[in-house]
C-alpha positions as CSV (number, residue, x, y, z in Angstrom):
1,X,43.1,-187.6,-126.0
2,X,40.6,-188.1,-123.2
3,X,37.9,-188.7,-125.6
4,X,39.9,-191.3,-127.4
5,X,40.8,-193.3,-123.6
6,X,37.1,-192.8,-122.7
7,X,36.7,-195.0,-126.2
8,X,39.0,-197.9,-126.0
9,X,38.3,-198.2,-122.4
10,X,34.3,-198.7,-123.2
11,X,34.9,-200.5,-126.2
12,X,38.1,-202.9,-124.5
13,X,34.8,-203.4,-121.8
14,X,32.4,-204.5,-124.2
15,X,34.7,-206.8,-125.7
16,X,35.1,-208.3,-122.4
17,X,31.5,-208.4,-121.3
18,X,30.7,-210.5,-124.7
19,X,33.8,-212.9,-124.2
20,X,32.2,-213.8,-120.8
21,X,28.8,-213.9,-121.3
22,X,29.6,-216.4,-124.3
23,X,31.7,-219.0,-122.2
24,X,28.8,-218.5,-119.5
25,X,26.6,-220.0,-122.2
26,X,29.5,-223.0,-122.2
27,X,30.6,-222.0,-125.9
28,X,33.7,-220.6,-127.1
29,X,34.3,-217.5,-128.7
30,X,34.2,-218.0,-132.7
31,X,37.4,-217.5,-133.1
32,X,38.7,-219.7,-130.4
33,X,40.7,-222.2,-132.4
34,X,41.0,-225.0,-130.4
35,X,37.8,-226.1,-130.3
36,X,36.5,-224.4,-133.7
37,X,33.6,-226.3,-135.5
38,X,33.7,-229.1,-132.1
39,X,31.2,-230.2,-129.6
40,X,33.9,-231.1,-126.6
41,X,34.0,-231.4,-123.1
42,X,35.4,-234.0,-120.6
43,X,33.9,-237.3,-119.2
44,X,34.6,-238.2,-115.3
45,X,33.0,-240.8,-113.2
46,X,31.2,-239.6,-109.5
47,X,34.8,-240.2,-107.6
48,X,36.7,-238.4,-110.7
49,X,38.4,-241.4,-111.4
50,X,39.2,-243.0,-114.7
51,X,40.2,-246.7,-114.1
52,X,37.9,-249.1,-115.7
53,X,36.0,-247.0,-118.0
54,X,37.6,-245.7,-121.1
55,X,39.0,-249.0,-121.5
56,X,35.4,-249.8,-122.3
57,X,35.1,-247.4,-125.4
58,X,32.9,-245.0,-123.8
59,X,32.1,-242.6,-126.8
60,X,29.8,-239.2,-127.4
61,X,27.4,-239.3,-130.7
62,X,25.7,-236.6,-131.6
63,X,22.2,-236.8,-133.0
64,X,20.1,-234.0,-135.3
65,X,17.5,-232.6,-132.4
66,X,13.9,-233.7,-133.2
67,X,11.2,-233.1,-130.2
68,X,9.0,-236.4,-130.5
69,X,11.8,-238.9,-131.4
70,X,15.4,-239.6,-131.3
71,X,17.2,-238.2,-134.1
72,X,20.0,-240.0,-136.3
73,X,23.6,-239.9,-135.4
74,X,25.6,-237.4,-137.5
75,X,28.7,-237.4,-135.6
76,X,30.9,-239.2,-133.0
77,X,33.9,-239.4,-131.1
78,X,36.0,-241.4,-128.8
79,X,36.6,-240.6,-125.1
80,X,40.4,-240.6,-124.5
81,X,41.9,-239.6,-121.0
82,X,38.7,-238.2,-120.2
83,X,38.4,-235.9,-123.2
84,X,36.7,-236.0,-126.0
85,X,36.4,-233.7,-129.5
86,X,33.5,-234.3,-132.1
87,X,34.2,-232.2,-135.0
88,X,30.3,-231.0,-136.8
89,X,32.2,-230.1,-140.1
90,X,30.1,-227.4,-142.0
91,X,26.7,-228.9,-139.8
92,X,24.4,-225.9,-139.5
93,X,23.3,-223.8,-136.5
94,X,20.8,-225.1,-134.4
95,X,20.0,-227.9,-131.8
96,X,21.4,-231.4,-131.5
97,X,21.7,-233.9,-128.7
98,X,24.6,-234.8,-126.9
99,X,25.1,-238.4,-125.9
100,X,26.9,-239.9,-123.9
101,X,27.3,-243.6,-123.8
102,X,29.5,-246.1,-121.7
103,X,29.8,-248.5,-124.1
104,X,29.1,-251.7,-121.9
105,X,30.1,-250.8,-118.6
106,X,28.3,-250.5,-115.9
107,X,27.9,-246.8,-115.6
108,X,24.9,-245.4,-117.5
109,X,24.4,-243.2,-120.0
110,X,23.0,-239.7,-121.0
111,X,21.9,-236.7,-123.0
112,X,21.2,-233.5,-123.4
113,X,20.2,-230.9,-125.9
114,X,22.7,-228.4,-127.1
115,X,22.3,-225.0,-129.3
116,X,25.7,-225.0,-131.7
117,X,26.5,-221.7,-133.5
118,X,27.3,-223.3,-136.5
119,X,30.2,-222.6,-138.8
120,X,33.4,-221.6,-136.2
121,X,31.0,-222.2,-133.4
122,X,32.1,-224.6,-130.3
123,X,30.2,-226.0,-127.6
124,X,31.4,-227.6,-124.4
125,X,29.5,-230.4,-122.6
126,X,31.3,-232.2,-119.8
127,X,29.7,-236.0,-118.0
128,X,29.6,-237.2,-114.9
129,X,28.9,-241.1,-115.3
130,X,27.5,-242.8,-112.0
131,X,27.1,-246.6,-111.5
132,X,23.9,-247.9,-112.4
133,X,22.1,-244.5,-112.9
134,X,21.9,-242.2,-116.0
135,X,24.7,-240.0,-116.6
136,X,24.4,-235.8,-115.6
137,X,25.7,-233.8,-117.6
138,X,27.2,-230.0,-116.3
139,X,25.2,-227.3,-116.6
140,X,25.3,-224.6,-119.8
């Protein structure tokens, strides 16, 4: 019996240690369901607040990752209430960039390369939008 606590104790650890260490990376666990197959986070301004931007359709696209250029969109979504969900489908693992952009306001915009998991995968990628500068967005 001790042998078989010693067991589920380790292994209930292990389970644990991996859970964190993938939502330090700023993913989800694969089986996480809200997020499943989504690149998601939240969009703030420097003063948290949201008057005055997401009435300007303030929107995320995400671009296939190519080193020397600026790949082509392959998804998008909508900012609403400071959230936002862009579902990659059946997109493969690898990198894409994130980008965020104000859609004509004055705030500026941003981006930043990502590693997705592919298939059940989830990454989360929050913005901070500032007046007249680029965007920054939270660390992975």
């Amino acid at each position: 019996m001790k042998t078989y606590n010693r067991c589920m104790a380790l292994a209930t650890t292990v389970l644990v240690a991996l859970v964190m260490a993938t939502l330090a990376r700023g993913e989800t666990p694969a089986g996480a369901a809200a997020h499943q197959n989504q690149i998601w986070g939240s969009v703030h301004t420097e003063d948290r607040s949201t008057v005055n931007i997401f009435d300007k359709e303030v929107t995320v696209l995400i671009r296939k990752y190519h080193p020397k250029k600026l790949g082509r969109i392959i998804a998008f979504g909508a900012v609403s209430g400071g959230h936002y969900a862009v579902n990659m489908g059946d997109l493969l693992a690898g990198k894409y960039v994130v980008q965020v952009d104000p859609g004509g306001s004055e705030y500026g915009g941003g981006e930043r390369v990502v590693s997705y998991s592919g298939n059940g995968g989830s990454v989360n990628q929050d913005w901070t939008l500032y007046m007249g500068r680029g965007a920054i967005p939270s660390e992975e």
